[in-house]
MARMI-397536 format. One record per atom (N, C-alpha, C): chain; x negated, y, z; residue number from 0; atom name. Coordinates in nm, 2 decimals, padded with zeros to 4 digits. Example, Ala and Ser with C-alpha at 12.3 -4.5 7.8 and 13.67 -1.06 7.14 Angstrom:
BEGIN
ZAGU ch     xx     yy     zz   i at
ZAGU  A -01.32 -00.57  00.78   0  N
ZAGU  A -01.23 -00.45  00.78   0 CA
ZAGU  A -01.32 -00.33  00.78   0  C
ZAGU  A -01.28 -00.22  00.71   1  N
ZAGU  A -01.37 -00.11  00.71   1 CA
ZAGU  A -01.29  00.00  00.79   1  C
***
This chain:
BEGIN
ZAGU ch     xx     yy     zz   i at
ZAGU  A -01.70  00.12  00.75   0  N
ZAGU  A -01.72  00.26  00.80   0 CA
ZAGU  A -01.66  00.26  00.94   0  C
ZAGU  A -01.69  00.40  00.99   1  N
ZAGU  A -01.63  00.40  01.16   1 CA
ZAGU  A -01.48  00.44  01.13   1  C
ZAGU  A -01.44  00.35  01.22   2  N
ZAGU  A -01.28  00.39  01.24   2 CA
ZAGU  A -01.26  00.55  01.24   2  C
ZAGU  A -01.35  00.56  01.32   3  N
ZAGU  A -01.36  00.74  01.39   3 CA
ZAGU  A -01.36  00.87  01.28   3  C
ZAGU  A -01.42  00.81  01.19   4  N
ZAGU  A -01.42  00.89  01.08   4 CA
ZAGU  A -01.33  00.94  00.94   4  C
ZAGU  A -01.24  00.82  01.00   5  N
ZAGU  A -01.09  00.79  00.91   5 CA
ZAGU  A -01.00  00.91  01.03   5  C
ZAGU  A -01.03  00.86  01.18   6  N
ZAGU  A -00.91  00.94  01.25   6 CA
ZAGU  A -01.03  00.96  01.36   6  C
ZAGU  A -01.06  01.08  01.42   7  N
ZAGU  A -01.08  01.13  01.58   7 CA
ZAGU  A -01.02  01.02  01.70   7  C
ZAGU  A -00.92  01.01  01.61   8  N
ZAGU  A -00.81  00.92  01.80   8 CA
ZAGU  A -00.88  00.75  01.79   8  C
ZAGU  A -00.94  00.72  01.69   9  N
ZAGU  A -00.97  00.59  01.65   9 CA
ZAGU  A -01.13  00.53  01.79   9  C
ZAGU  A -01.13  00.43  01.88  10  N
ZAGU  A -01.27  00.42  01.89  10 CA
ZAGU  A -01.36  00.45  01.75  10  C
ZAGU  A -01.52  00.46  01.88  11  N
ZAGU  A -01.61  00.49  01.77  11 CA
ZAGU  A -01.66  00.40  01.76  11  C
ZAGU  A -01.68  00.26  01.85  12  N
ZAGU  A -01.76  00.17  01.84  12 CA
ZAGU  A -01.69  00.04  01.72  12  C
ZAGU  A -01.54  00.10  01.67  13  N
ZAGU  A -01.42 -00.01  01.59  13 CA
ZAGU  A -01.51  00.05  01.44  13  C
ZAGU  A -01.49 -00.07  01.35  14  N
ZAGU  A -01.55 -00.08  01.22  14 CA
ZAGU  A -01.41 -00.12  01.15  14  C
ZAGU  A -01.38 -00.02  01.01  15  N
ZAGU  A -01.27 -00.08  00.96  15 CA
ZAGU  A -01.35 -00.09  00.80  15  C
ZAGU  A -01.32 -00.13  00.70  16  N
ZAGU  A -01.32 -00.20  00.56  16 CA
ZAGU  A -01.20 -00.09  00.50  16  C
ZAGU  A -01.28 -00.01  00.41  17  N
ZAGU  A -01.21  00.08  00.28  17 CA
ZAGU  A -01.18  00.01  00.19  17  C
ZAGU  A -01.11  00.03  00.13  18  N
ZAGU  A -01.06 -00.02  00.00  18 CA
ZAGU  A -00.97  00.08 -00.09  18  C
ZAGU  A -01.08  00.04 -00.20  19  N
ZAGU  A -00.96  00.15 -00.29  19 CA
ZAGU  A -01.04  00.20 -00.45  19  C
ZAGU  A -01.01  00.22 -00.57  20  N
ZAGU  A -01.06  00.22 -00.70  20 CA
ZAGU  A -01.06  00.38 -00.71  20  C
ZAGU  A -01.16  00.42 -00.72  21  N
ZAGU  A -01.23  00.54 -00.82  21 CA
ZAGU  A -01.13  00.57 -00.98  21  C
ZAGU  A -01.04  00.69 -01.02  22  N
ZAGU  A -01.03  00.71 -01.12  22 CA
ZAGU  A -01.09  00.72 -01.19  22  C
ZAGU  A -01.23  00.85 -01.20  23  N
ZAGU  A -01.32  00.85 -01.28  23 CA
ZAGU  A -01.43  00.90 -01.22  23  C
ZAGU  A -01.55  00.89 -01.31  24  N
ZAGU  A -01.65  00.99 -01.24  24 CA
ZAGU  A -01.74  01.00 -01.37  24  C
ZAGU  A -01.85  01.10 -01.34  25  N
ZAGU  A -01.90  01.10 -01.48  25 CA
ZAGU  A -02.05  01.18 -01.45  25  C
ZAGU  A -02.16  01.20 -01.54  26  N
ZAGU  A -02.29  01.25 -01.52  26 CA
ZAGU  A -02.30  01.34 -01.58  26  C
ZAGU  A -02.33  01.48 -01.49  27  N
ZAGU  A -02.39  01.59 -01.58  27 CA
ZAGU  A -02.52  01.62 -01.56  27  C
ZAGU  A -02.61  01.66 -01.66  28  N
ZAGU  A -02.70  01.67 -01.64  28 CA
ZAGU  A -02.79  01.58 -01.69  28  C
ZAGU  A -02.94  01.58 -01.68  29  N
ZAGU  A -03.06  01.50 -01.69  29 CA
ZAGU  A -03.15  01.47 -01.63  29  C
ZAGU  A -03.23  01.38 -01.62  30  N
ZAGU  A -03.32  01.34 -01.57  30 CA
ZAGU  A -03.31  01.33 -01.39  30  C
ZAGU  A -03.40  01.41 -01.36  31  N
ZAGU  A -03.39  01.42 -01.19  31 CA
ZAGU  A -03.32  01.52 -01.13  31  C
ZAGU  A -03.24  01.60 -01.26  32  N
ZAGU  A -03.12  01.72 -01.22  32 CA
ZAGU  A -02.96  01.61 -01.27  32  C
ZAGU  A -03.00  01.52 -01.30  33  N
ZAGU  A -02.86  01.45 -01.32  33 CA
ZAGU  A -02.76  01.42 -01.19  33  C
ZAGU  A -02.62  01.47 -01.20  34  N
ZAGU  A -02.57  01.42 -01.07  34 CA
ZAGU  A -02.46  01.41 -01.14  34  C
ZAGU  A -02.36  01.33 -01.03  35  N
ZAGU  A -02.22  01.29 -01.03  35 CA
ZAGU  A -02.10  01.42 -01.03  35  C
ZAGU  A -02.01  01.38 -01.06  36  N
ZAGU  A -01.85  01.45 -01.08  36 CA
ZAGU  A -01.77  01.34 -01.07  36  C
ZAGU  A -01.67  01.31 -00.92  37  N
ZAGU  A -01.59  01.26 -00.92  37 CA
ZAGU  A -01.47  01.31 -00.91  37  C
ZAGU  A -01.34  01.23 -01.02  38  N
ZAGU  A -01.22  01.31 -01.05  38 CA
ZAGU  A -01.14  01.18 -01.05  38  C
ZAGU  A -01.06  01.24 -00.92  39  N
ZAGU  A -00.92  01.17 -00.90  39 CA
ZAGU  A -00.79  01.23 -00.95  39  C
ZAGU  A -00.70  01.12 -00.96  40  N
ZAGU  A -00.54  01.18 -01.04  40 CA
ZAGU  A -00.49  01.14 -00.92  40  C
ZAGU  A -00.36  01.26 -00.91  41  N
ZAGU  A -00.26  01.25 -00.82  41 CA
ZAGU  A -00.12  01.29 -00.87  41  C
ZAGU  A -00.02  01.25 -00.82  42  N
ZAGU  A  00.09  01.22 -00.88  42 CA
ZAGU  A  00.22  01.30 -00.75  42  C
ZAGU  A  00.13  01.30 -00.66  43  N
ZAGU  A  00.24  01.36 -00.56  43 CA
ZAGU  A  00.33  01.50 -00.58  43  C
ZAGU  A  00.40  01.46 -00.51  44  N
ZAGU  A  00.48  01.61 -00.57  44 CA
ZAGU  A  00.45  01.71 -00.41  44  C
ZAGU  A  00.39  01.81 -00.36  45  N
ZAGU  A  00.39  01.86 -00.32  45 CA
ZAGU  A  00.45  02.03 -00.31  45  C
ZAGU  A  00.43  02.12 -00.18  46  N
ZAGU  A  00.50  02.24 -00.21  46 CA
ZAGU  A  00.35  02.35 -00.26  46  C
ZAGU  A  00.24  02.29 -00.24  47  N
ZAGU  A  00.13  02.35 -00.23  47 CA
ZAGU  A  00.00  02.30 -00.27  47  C
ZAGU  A -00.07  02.30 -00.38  48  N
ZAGU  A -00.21  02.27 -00.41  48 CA
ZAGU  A -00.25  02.20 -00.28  48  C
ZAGU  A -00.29  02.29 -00.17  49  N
ZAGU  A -00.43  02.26 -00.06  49 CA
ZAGU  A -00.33  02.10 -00.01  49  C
ZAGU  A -00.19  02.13 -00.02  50  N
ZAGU  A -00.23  01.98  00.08  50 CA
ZAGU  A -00.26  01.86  00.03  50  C
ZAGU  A -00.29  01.84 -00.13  51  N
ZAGU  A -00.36  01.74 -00.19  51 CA
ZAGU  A -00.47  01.76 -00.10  51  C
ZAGU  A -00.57  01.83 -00.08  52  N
ZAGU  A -00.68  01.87 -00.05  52 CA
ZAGU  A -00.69  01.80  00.05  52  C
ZAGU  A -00.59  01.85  00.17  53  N
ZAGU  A -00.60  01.76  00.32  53 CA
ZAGU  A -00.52  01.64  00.30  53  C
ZAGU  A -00.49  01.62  00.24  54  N
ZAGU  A -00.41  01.47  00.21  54 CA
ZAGU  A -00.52  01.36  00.19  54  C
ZAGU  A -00.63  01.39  00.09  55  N
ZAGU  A -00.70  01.34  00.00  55 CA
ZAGU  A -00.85  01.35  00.03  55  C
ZAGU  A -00.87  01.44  00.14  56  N
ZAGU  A -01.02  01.49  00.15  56 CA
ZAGU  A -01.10  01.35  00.21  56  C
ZAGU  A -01.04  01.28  00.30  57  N
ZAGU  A -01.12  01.15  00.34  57 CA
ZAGU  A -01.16  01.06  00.24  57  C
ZAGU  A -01.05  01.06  00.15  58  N
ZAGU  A -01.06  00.96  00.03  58 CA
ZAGU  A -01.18  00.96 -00.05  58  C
ZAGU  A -01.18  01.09 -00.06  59  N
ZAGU  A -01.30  01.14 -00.19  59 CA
ZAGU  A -01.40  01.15 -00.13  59  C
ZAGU  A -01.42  01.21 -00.01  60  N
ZAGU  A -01.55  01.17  00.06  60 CA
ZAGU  A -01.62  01.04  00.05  60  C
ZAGU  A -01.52  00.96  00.09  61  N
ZAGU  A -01.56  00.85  00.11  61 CA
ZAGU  A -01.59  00.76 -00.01  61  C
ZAGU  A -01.54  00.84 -00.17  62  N
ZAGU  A -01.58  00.75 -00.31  62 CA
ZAGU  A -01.73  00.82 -00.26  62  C
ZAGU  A -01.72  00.98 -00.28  63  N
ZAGU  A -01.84  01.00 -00.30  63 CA
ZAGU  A -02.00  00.96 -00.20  63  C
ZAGU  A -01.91  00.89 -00.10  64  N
ZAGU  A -02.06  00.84  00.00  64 CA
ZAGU  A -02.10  00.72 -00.12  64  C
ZAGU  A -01.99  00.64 -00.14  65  N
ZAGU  A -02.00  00.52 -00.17  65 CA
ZAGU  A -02.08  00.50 -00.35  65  C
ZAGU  A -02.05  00.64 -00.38  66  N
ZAGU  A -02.07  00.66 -00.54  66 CA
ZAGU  A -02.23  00.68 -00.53  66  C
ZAGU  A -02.29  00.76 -00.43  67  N
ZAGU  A -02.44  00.81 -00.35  67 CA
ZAGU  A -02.53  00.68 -00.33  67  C
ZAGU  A -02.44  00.58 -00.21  68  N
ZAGU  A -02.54  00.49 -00.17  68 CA
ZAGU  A -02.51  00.38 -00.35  68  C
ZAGU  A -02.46  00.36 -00.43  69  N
ZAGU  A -02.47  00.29 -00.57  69 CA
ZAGU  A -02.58  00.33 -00.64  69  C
ZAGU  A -02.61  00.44 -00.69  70  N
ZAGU  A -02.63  00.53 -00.80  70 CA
ZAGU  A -02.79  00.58 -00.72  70  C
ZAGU  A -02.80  00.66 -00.58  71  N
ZAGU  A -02.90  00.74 -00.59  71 CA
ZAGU  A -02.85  00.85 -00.65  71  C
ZAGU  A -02.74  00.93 -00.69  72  N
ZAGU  A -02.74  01.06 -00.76  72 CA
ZAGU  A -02.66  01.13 -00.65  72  C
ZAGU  A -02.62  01.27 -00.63  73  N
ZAGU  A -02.56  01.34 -00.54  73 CA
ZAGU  A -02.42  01.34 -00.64  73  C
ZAGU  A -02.34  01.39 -00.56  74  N
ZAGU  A -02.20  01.39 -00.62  74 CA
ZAGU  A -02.19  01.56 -00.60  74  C
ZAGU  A -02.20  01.61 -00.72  75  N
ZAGU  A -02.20  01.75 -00.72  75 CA
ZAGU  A -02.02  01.85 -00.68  75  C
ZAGU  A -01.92  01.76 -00.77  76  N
ZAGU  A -01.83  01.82 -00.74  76 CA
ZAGU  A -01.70  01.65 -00.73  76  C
ZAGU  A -01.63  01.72 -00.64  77  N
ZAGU  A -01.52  01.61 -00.62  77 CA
ZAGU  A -01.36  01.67 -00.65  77  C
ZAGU  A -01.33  01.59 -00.77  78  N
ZAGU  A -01.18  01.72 -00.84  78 CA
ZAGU  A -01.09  01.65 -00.83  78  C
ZAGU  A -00.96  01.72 -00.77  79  N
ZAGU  A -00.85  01.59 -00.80  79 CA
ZAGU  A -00.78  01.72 -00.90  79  C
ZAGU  A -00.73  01.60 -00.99  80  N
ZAGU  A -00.61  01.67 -01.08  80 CA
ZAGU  A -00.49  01.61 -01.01  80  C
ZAGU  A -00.36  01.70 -00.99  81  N
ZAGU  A -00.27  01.69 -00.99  81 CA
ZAGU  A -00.20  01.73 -01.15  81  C
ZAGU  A -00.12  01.61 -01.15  82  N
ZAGU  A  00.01  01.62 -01.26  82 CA
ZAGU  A  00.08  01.71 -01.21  82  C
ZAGU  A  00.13  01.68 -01.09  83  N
ZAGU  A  00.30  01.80 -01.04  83 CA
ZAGU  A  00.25  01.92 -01.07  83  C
ZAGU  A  00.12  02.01 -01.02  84  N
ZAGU  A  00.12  02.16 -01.06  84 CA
ZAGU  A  00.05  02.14 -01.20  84  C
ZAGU  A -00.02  02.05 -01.25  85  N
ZAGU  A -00.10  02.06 -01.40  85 CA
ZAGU  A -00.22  02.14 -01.41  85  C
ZAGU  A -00.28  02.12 -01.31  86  N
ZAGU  A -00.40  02.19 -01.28  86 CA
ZAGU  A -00.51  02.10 -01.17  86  C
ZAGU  A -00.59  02.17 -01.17  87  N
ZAGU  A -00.72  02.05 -01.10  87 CA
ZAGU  A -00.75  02.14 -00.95  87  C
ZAGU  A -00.83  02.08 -00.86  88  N
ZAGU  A -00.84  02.11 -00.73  88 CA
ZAGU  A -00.98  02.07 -00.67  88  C
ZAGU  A -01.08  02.16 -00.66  89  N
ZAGU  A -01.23  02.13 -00.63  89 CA
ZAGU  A -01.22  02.10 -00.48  89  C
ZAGU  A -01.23  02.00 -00.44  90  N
ZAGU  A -01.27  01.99 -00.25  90 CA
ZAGU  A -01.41  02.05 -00.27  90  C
***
């Protein structure tokens, strides 16, 4: 992917190599209304829900591009559960 898209400050013409494992994901639905749900676990201890959200938003973007160009399905919702508050977090 573009550098540029990980960071603004990055050139746009530099190519870097993602890496990184999907916790889960899953299919709701049927047929040609079937789409994806991807759900990450997080462990961090923060003071506030959202900053998983900006902490993590590139990440999950980026399963969900990668889950799109595999599959052909849209990725309808992208959830991270945090353990520290015990509750889940829809980007």
């Amino acid at each position: 992917m573009k550098a540029s898209e990980i960071d603004p400050s990055y050139p746009e013409d530099e190519d870097i190599i993602v890496q990184g494992i999907m916790d889960a994901f899953f299919y709701e639905g049927e047929g040609e209304k079937e789409e994806i749900v991807l759900l990450d676990y997080k462990t961090d201890r923060v003071p506030e829900l959202a900053v998983l959200g900006k902490r993590y938003k590139v990440q999950l973007d980026s399963y969900a591009e990668a889950l799109t160009r595999v599959t052909g399905k849209n990725v309808k919702e992208k959830i991270i559960w945090s353990f520290g508050w015990g509750r889940q977090l829809l980007l």
